[in-house]
MARFIDREN-864714 format. One record per residue: x, z, y of N, C-alpha, C, O, CB in turn; residue in three letters. Coordinates in steps of 0.05 Angstrom, whole numbers, plus 5000, padded with zeros to 4 digits. Glycine has a CB too. Layout:
N
XZYXZYXZYXZYXZYALA ...
This chain:
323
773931326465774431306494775031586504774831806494772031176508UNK 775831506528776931896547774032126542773932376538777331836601UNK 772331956544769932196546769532226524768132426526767132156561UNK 769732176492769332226471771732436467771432666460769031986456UNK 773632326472776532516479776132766486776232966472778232416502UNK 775632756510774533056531772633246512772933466503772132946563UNK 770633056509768733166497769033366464768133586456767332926495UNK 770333206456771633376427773533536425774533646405772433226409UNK 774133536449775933836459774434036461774134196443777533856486UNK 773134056489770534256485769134306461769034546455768334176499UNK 768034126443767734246416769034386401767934546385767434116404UNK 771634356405773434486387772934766397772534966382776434376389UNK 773134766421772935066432771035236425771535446414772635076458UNK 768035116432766235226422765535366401764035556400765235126423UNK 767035226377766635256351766835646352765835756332769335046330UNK 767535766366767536076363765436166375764536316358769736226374UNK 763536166399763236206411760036336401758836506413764236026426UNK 759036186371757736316370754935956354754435726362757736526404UNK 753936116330752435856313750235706330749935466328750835966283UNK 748335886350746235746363748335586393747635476414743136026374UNK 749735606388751535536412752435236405751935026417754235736415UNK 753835296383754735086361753034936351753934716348755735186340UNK 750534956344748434736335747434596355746234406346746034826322UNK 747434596378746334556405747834286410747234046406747034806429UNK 750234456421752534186422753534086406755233926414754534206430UNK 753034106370753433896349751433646360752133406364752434036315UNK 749233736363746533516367747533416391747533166387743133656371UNK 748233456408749333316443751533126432751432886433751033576471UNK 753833316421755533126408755232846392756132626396756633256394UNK 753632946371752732666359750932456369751132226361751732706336UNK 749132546387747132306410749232266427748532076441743832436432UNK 751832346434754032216454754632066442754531836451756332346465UNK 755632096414757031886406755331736392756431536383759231936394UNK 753031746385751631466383750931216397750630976392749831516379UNK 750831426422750831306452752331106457751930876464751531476472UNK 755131296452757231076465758430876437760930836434760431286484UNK 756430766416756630666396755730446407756430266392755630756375UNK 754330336428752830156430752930146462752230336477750330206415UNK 754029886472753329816494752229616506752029426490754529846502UNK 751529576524749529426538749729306568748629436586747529586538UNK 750629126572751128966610749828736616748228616601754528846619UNK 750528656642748828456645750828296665751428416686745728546657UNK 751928056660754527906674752027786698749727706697756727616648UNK 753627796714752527726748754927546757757227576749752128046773UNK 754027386773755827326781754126926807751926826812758127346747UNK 756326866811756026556823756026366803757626396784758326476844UNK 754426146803754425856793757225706779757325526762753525676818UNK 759525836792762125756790764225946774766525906767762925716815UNK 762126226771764826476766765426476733767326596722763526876775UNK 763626326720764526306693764026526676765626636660767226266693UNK 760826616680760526936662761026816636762826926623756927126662UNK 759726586623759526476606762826516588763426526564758226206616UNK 763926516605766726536589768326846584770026936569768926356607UNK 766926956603766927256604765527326571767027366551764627376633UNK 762927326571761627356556763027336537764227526527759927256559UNK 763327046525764826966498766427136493766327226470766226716495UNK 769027276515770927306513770427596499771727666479772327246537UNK 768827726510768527976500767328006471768128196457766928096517UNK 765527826462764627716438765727616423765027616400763227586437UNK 768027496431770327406407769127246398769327226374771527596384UNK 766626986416765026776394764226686421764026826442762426886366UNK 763826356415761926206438759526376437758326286417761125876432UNK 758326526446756026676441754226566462751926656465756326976441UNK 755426336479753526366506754426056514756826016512754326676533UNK 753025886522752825626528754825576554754825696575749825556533UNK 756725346546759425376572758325216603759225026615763125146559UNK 756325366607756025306633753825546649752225676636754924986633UNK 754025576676753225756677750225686703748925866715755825956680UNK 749825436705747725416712745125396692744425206677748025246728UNK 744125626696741825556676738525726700738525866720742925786636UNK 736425606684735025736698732825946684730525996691734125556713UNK 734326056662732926226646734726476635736926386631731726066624UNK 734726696629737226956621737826746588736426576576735427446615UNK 740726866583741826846555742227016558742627136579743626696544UNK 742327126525742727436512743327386486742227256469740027636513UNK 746027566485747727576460748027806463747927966482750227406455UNK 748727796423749828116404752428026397753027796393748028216370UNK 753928236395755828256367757028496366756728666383758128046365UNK 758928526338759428826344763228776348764828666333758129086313UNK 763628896374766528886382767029116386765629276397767328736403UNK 770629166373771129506362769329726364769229956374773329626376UNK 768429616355766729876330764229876349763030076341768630296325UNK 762629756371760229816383759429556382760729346384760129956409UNK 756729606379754729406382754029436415753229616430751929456360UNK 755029046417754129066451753928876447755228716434755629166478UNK 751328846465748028696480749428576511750528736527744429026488UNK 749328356514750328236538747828056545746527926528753228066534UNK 747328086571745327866579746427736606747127836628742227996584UNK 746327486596746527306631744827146642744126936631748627106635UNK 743827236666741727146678743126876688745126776679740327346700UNK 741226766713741926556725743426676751743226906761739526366729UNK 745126396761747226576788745726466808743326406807751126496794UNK 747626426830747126396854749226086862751225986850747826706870UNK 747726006885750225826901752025966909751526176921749625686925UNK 754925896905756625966915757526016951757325826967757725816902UNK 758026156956757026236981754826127000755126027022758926226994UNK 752126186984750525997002748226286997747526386975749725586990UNK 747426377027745526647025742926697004742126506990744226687053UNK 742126867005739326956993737026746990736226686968738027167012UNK 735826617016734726437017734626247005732426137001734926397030UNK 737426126994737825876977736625796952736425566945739925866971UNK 735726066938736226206907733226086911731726126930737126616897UNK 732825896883729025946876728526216869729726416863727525756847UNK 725526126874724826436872724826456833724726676822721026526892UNK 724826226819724326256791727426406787727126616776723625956772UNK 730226346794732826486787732826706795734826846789735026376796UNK 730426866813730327156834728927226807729327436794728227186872UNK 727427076801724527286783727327376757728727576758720127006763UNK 727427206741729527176724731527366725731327566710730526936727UNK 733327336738735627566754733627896741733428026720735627506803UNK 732927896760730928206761730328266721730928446706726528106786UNK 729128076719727628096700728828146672727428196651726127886701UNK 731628126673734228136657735228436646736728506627736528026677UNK 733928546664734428906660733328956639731928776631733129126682UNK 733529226622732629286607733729666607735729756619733129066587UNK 731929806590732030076588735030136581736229976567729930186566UNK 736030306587739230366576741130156590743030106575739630326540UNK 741230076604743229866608745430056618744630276626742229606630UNK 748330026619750330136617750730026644750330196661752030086594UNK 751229856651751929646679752029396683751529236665754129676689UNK 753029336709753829036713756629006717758029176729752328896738UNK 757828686701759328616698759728396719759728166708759228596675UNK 760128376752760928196767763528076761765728186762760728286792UNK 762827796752764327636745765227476777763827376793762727466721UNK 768227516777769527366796771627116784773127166765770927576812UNK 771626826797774026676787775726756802775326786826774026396787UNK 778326816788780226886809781726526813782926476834782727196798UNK 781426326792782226126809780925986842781825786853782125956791UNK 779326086848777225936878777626136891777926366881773425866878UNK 777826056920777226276947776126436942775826436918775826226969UNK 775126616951773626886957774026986983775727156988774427116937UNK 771726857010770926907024768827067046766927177035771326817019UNK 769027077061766227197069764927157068763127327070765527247083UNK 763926867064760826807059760726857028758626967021759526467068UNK 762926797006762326886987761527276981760027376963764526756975UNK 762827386999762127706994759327627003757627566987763927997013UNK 758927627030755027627034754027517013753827686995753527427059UNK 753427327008751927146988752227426953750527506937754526736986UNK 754727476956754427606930752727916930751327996911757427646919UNK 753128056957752528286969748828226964747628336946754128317005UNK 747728036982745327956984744127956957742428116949745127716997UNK 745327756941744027806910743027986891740828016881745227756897UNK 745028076890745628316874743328586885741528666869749228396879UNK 743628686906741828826923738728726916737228866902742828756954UNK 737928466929735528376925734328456894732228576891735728096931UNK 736328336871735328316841735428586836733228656828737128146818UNK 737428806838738529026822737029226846735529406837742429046816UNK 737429206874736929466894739729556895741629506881734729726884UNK 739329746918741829906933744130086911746430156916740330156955UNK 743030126893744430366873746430206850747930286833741630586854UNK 745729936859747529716835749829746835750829746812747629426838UNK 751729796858754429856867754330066849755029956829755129906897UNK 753930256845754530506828754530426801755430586785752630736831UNK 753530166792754330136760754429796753753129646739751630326738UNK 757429756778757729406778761429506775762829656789756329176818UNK 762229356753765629376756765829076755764528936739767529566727UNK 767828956776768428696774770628606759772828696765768628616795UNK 770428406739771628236725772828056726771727876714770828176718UNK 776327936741776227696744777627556726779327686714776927656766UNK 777327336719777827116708779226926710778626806730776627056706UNK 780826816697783226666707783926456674783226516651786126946718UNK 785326236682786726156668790026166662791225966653785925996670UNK 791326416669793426476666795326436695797826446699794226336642UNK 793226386713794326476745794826746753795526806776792426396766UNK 794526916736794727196751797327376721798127616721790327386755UNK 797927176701799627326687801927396695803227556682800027236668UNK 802727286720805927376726805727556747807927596757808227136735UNK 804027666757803227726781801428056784799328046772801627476788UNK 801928306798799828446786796628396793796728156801800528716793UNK 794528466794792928406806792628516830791028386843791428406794UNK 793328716843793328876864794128676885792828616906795229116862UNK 796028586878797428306895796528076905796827966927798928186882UNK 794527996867792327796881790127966902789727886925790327626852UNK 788728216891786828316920788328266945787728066959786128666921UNK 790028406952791228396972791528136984791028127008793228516969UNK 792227916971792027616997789027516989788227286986794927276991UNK 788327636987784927536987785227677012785327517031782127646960UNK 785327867017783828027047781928157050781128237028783027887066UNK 780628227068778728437070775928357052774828527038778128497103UNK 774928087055772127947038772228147009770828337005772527507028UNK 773728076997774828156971774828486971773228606957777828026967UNK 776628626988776528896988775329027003775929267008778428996989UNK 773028867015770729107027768629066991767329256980768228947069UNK 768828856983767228836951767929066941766229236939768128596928UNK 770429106933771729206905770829496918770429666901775729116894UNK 770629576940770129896955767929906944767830056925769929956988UNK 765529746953762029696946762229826913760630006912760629246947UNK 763229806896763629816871765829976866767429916849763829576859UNK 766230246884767230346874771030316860772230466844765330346864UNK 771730056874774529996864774730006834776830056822776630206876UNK 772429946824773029846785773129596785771429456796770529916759UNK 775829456768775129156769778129286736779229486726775928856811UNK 777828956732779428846709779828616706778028476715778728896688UNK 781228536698781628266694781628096659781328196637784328236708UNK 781827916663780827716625782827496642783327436665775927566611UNK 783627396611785227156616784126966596783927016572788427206612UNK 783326736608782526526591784526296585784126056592780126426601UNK 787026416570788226166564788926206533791126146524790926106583UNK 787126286518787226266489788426506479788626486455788726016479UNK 789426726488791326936481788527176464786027186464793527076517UNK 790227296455787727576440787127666467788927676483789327896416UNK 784627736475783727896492782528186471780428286479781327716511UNK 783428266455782728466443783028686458781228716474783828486421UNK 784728826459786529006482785629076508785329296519788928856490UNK 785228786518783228806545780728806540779728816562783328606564UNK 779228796525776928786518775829216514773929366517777028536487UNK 778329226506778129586496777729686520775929856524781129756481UNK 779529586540780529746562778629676583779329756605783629686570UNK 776629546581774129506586772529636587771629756607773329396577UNK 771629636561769229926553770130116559768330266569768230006524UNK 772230236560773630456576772830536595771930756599775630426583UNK 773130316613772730336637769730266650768930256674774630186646UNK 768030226623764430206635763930456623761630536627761829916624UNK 765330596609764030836597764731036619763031206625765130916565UNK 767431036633768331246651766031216674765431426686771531196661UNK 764630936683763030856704760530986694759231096712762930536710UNK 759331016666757131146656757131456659755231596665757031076628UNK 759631526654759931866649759631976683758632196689763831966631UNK 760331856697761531916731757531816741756631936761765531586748UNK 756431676733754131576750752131536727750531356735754731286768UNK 751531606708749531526689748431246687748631096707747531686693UNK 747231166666745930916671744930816692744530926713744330886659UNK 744330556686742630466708739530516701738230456680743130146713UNK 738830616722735730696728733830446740733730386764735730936750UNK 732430346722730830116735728230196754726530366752729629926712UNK 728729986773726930126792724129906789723829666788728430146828UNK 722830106789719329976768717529726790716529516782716030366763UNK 717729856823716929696832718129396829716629216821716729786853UNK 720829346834722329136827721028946807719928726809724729226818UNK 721429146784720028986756716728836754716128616745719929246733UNK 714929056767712629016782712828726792711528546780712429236804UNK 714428646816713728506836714728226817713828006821715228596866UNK 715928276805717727976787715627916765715227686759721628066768UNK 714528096755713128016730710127936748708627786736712928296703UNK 709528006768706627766784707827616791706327446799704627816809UNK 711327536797710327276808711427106786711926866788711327196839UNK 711927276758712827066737709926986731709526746728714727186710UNK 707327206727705927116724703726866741701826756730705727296717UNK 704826816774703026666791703826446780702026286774703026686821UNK 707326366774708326156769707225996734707025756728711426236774UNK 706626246717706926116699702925916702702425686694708126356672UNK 701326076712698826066728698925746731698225566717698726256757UNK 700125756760700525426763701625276748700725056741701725356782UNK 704525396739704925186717702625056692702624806688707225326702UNK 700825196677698425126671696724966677695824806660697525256672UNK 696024976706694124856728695124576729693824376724694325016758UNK 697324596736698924316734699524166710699523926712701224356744UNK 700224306682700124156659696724066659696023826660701324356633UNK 695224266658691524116653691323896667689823716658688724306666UNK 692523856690692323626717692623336702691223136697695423666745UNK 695723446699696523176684696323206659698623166650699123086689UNK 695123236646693923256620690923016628690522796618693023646611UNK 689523136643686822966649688122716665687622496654684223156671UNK 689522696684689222466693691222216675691121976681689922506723UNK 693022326654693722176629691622046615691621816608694922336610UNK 689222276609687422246589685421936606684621756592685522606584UNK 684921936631684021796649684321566650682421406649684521856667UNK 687521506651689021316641688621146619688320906616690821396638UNK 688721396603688021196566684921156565684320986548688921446529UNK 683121246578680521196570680220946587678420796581678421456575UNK 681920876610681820546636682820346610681420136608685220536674UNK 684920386591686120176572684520146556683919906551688420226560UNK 683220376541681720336525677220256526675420196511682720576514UNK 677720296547674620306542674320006558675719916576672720626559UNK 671519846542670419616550670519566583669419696601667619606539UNK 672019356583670719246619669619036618669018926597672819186644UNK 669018946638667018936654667018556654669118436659667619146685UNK 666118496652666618096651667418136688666918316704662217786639UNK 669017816689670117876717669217486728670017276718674617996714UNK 667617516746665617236756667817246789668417426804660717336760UNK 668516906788670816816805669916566822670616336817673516736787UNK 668316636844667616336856670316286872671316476884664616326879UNK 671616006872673215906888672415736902671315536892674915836879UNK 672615746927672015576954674315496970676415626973670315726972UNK 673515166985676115246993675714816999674414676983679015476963UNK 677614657033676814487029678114287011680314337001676514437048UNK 676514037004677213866985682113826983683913886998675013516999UNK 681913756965684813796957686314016967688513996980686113586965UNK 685014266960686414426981688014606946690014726954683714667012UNK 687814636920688714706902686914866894687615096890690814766903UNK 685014806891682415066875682415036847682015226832678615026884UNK 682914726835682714756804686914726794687414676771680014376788UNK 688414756807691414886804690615176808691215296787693914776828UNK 689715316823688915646822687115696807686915936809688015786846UNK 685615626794682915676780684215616737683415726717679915366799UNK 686415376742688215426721690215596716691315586694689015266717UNK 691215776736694115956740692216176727692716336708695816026780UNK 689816146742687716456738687116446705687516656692683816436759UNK 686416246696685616286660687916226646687916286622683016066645UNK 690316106657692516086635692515906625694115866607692616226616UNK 690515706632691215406621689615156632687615206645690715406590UNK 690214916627689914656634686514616636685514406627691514466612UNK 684414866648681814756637680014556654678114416647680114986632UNK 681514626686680714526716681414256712683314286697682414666743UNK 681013896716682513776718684013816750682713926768681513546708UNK 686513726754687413716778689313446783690613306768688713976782UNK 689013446813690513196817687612936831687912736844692213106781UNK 685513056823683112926830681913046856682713256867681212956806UNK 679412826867677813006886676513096871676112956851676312926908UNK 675113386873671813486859669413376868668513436890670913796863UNK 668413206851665213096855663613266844661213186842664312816841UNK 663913526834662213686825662713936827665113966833661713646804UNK 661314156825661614386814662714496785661214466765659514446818UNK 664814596782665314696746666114906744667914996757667114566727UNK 665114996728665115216711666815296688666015196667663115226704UNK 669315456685670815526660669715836651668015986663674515516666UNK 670615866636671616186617674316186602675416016587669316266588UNK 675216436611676916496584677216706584676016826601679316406579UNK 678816836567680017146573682617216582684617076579680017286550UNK 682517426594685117436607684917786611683017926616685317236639UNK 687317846605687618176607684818256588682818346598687318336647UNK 685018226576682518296559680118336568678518486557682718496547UNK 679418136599677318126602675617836607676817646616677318296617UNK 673517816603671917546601671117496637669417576653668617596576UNK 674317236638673617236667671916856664672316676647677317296693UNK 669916856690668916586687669816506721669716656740665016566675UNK 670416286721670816086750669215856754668515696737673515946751UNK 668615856776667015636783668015556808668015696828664115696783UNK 668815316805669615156838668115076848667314866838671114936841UNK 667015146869664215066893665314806900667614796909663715306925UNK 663514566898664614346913663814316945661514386948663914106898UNK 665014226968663914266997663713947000665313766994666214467021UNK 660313947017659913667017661613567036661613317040657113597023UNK 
């Protein structure tokens, strides 16, 4: 890349200048370029922007499940020209729908996606859908909330297309988007790029990529995680996972409750029926045991008494006769 470029010019120079001079910046030189051996982002984006295809695209492999509502981070490796790069995608957002909307489990998540060294964020835009003002707020809000104020300094946006923007420059597409769009691309510094998802090599663009997150690294250094953030997401990953517990034990016992009502002995079940002459006490008193034991069709000159079982329990009837 340009800064490996740059960089091995000045070396060249040095090389006179003198051996404690020269061992100094051999060692800088080679932790640079170990450095920039290996990179590391995190695709952001809306419910609809398609990181998931981003992702792949840069991976040269389904590396990441084709949909992008999820409510937990995915994280993929592979090694593309010549660096090993670590991609993680959290969960998005509603599409223009504010801060508020977001559970707080996709807030904790989001946040929680960072990691030491991260190089930047990859805001994934569709360039097939609008891009409005409520979509800039909604994206502005997010991003801020999960990442904090300094995210803009290491977010280059990405858009994505299925071969709507090949005849066309992209400057062209910003421009009839309107201001929503290019008060964004300012927020970030005016880094964006584009991927085409209609089956073509994205090799090329994929180069000219890292290029352009390494020039965003060299100009602003990594991203610096800010600890309180991390702090505040990991109590309330931990309150949630708390209740979640509380609530599995819940219904754990009142299952267990359940099976011990099916299983454990009841109770014999004693059925006086009353009621005046021909009014149907031995037709209900047979519906009740399941069979022919009542005679019916008669008056009762007596009192009688059945048993049987029923629901597995020992029910007995007796028809009261009324003088």
């Amino acid at each position: 890349c340009n800064a490996i470029c740059n960089l091995t010019a000045r070396y060249h120079k040095i090389l006179l200048t003198g051996p404690l001079t020269y061992f100094f910046f051999s060692c800088y030189y080679l932790c640079l370029t170990f450095f920039l051996s290996e990179l590391s982002a995190v695709l952001v984006g809306s419910n609809i922007s398609q990181k998931y295809q981003v992702g792949n695209i840069i991976l040269g492999r389904q590396a990441f499940d084709l949909v992008d509502v999820k409510c937990c981070c995915e994280r993929a490796e592979g090694d593309v020209c010549g660096r090993r790069v670590t991609l993680v995608k959290p969960p998005g957002w509603l599409p223009g729908y504010e801060l508020c909307n977001t559970s707080e489990l996709f807030k904790t998540e989001a946040i929680l996606s960072i990691t030491p060294g991260l190089h930047g964020f990859i805001l994934v835009i569709n360039a097939e859908l609008p891009f409005k003002t409520v979509n800039k707020k909604a994206t502005k809000q997010h991003l801020q909330h999960f990442f904090g104020d300094k995210v803009w300094d290491h977010t280059i946006v990405v858009f994505i297309h299925k071969g709507r923007l090949t005849h066309k420059p992209i400057e062209e597409y910003i421009s009839t988007k309107g201001a929503p769009l290019q008060s964004l691309l300012e927020a970030c510094g005016n880094r964006y790029h584009v991927l085409c998802d209609d089956g073509t090599d994205n090799v090329e663009k994929v180069k000219e990529l890292f290029e352009k997150i390494d020039t965003m690294v060299a100009e602003n250094n990594c991203y610096e995680i800010n600890s309180t953030l991390i702090q505040n997401a990991e109590l309330k990953r931990r309150e949630v996972d708390k209740k979640a517990e509380e609530l599995r034990l819940q219904s754990q016992q009142e299952r267990q409750k359940l099976r011990n009502l099916l299983t454990e002995p009841t109770l014999n079940l004693r059925i006086l029926m009353v009621e005046w002459e021909f009014s149907g006490k031995s037709a209900a008193g047979n519906s009740i045991l399941s069979t022919e034991v009542f005679p019916s069709g008669d008056r009762t000159m007596k009192a009688l008494k059945q048993s049987g079982k029923v629901a597995r329990r020992k029910v007995h009837s007796l028809l009261h006769l009324f003088a």
